[in-house]
One Martini backbone bead per residue (centre of mass of N, CA, C, O) as a GRO file, in nm:
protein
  167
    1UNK     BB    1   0.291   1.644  -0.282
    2UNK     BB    2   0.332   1.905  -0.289
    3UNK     BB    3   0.076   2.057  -0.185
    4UNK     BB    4   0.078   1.907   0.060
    5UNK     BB    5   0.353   2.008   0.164
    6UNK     BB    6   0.226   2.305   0.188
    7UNK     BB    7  -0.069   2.262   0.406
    8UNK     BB    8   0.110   2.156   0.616
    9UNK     BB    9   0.153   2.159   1.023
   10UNK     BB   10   0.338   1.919   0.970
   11UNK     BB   11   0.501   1.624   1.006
   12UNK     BB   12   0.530   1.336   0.811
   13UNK     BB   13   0.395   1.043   0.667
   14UNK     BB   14   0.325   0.892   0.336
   15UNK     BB   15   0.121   0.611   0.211
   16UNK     BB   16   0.147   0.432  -0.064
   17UNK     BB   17  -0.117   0.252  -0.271
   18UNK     BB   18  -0.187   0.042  -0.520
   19UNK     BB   19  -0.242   0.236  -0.787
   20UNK     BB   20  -0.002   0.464  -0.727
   21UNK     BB   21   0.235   0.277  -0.747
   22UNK     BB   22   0.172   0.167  -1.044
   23UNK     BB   23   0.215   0.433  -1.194
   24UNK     BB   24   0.516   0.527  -1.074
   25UNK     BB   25   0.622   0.242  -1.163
   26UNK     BB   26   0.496   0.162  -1.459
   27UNK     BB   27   0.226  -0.073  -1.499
   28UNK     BB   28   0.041   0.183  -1.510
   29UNK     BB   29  -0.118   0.482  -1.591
   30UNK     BB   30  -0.406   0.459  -1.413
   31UNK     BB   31  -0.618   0.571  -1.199
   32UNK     BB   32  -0.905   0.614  -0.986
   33UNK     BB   33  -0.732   0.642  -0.725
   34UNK     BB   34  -0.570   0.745  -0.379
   35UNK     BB   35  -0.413   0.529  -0.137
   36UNK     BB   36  -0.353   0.638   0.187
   37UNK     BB   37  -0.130   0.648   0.461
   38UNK     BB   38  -0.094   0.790   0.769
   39UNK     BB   39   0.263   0.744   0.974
   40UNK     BB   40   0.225   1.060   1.075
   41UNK     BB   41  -0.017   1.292   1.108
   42UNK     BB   42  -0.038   1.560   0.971
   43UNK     BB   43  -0.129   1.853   1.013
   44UNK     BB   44  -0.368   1.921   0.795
   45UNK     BB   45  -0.468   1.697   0.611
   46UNK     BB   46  -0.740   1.678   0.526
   47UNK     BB   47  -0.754   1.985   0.392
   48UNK     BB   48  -0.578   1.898   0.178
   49UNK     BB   49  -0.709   1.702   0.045
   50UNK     BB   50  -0.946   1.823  -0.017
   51UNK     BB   51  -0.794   2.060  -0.202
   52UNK     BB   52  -0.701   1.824  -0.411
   53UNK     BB   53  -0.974   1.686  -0.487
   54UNK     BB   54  -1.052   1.947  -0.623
   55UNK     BB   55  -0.830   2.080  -0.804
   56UNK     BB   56  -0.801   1.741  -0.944
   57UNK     BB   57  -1.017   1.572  -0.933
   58UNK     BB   58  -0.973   1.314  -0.707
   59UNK     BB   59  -0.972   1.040  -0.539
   60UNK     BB   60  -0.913   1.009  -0.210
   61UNK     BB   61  -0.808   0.738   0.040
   62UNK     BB   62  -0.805   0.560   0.320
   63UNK     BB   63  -0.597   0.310   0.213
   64UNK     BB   64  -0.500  -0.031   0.322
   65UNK     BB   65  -0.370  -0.356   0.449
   66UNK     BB   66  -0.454  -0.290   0.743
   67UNK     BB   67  -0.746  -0.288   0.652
   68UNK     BB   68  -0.753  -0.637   0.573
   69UNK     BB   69  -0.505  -0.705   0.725
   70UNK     BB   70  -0.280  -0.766   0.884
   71UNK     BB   71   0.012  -0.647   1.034
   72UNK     BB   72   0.346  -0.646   0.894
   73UNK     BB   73   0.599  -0.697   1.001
   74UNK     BB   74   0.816  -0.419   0.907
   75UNK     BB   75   0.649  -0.236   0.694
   76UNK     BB   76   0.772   0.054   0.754
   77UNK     BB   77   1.105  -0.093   0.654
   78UNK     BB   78   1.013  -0.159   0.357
   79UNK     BB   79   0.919   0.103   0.275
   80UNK     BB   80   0.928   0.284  -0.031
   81UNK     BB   81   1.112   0.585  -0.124
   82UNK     BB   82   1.019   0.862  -0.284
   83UNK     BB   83   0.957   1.171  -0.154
   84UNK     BB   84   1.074   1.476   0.031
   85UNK     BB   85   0.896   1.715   0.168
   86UNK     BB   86   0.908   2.065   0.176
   87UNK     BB   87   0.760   2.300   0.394
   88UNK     BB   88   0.718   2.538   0.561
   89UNK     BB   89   0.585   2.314   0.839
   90UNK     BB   90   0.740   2.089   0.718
   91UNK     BB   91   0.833   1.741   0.645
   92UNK     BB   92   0.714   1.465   0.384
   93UNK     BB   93   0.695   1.142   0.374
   94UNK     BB   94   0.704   0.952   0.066
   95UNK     BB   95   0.568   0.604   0.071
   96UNK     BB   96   0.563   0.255  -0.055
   97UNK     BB   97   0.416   0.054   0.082
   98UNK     BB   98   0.487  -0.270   0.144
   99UNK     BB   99   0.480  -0.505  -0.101
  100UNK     BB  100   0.392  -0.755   0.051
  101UNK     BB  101   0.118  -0.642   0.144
  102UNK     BB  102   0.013  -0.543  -0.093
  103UNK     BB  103   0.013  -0.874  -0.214
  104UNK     BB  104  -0.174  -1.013  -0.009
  105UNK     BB  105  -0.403  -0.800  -0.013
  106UNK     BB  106  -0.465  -0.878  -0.317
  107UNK     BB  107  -0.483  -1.198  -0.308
  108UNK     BB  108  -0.690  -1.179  -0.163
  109UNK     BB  109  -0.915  -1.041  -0.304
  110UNK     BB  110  -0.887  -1.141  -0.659
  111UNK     BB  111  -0.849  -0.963  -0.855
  112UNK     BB  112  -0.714  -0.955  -1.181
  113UNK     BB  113  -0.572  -0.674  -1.129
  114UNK     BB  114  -0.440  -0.788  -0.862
  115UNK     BB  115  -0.270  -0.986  -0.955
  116UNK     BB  116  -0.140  -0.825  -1.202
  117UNK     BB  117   0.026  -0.690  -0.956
  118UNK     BB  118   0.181  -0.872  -0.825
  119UNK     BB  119   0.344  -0.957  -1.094
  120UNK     BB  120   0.499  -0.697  -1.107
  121UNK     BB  121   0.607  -0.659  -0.890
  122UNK     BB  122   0.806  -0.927  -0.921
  123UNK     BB  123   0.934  -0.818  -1.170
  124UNK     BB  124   1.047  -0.587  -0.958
  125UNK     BB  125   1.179  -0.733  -0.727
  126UNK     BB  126   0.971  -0.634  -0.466
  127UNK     BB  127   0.938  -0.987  -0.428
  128UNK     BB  128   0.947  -1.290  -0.280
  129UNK     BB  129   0.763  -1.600  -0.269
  130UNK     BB  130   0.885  -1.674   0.001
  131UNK     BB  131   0.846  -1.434   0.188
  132UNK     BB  132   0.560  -1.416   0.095
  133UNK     BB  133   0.478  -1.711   0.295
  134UNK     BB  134   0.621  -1.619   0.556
  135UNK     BB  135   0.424  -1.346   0.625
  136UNK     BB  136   0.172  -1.516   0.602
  137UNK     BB  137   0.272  -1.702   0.852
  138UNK     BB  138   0.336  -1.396   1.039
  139UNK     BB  139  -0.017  -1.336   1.006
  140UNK     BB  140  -0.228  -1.639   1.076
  141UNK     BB  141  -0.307  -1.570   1.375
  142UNK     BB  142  -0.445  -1.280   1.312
  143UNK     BB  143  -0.689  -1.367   1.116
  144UNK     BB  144  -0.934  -1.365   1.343
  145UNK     BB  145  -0.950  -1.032   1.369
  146UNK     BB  146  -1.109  -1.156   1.048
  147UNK     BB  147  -1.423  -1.258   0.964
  148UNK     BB  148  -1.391  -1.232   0.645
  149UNK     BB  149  -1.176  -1.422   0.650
  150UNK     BB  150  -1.042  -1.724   0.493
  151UNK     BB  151  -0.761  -1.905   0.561
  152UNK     BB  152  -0.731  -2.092   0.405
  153UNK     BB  153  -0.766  -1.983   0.160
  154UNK     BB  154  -0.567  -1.744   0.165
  155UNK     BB  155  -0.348  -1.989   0.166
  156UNK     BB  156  -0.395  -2.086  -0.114
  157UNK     BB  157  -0.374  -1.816  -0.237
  158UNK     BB  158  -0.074  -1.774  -0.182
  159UNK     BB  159   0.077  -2.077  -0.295
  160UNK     BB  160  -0.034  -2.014  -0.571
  161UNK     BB  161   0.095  -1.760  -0.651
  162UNK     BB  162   0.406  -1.874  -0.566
  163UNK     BB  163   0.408  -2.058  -0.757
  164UNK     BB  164   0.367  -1.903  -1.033
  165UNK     BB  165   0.603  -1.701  -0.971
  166UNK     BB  166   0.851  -1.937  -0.990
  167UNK     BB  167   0.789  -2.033  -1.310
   0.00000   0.00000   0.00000
């Protein structure tokens, strides 16, 4: 994060999701990359990544829950602040995406990394289960503009993680 934002060229924010949010939060030790979204995207951003990812040899991917699921109402707002770095040309804000969008995202793709991941979240009280049917509920309109999802099934997969997760 230091790194970042001493090459970045302008103020910005990063979403740190997936793998980097469990190592931060300390439910794994490890991940395989790094993945985030910028908005908005600090000028310089993409340089910088280069030079962090020769630096520290590690992968950093552009990813995030609304490039799989729609995007969650107020997803922004509900982002938890890592920290923010001031570099030379401005300061860049780090947080954690809306960890409801992350357990979605989890949900849908099913891998039980994923859903293990899920359980930590709630165990971490970063989401309530009934809330994450709610989300999922004013988000279920917009999954036809998602063709490889099958709503009605990822509907199933959400109320039986809630289900899971209540016991």
């Amino acid at each position: 994060m230091q790194v970042f934002a001493q090459r970045v060229q302008s103020n910005g924010r990063v979403y740190l999701t997936g793998g980097a949010c469990a190592v931060l939060f300390g439910w794994r030790d490890l991940t395989i990359d790094v993945d985030l979204k910028m908005d908005p995207e600090p000028k310089g951003a993409f340089e910088a990544i280069a030079h962090i990812k020769e630096l520290l040899n590690m992968n950093i991917e552009l990813a995030a829950p609304d490039d799989f699921i729609p995007p969650l109402p107020g997803w922004r707002e509900r982002s938890h602040p890592i920290e923010v770095v001031h570099g030379p040309k401005g300061k860049v804000e780090f947080l954690h995406y809306d960890f409801y969008a992350q357990a979605l995202s989890k949900i849908e793709r099913g891998h039980q990394l994923d859903l293990t991941d899920v359980e930590a979240i709630w165990e971490r009280d970063l989401i309530d289960p009934a809330k994450l049917m709610d989300y999922f509920t004013k988000i279920e309109p917009d999954l036809l503009r998602y063709p490889s999802l099958d709503p009605k099934l990822f509907r199933d997969q959400v109320k039986s993680m809630c289900c899971q997760l209540k016991e």
